[in-house]
Steps between C-alpha positions, in 0.01 A plus 500: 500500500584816355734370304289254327218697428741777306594199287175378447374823426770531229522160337208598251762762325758271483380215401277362192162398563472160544804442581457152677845549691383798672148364537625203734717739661211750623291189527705385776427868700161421510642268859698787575435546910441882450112575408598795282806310280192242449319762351765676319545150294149465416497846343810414369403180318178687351781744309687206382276195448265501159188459631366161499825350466483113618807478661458754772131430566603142562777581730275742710211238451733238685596807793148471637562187650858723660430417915563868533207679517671806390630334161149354441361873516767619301473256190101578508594865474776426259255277286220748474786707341621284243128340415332513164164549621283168460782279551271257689770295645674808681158615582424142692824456623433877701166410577585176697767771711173631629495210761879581550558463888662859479274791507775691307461237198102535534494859455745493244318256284161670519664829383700280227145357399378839459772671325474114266122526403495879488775467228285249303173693456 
């Protein structure tokens, strides 16, 4: 894991923002088995995706339906990240994770919410 989150931790300097190549590439840590890699790639992707940008929100929209509980909480974190705030399709698409089975996902969208409509007021 070590490994991976020294690369993800340098990617932002060597690469351009959005860069859709190394997008999919950190996108793909987010089902990393290690909790901290999954967190090193959502930091990761807010240094290198422009914020709002379709393509990523749609590819971490789609891993909330992951069956790993742990990838589910990660794209929610990863999401609140890359969010414009007001974006009323991510902000539904976290709110129905509040009824995730996983408490992990739960608490992880009600802090996403937060962040979300703290950011639009």
């Amino acid at each position: 894991p070590d490994a991976r989150m020294t690369a993800l931790s340098a990617l932002h300097q060597v690469v351009e923002k959005g860069d859709h190549y190394a997008i999919a590439a950190v996108t793909t840590c987010l089902e990393d088995s290690d909790f901290q890699v999954r967190l090193a790639a959502g930091e990761t992707l807010s240094q290198i995706v422009e914020e709002g940008d379709d393509g990523t929100i749609a590819s971490l929209t789609a891993h909330l339906k992951h069956v790993q509980g742990h990838v589910r909480q990660a794209a929610v974190l990863a999401l609140a990240k890359v969010t414009l705030p007001g974006n009323e399709h991510v902000l539904a698409a976290i709110t129905a994770c509040l009824d995730d089975d996983d408490d992990v996902v739960r608490r992880a969208a009600r802090g996403a919410l937060s962040k979300l409509k703290r950011a639009a007021s």
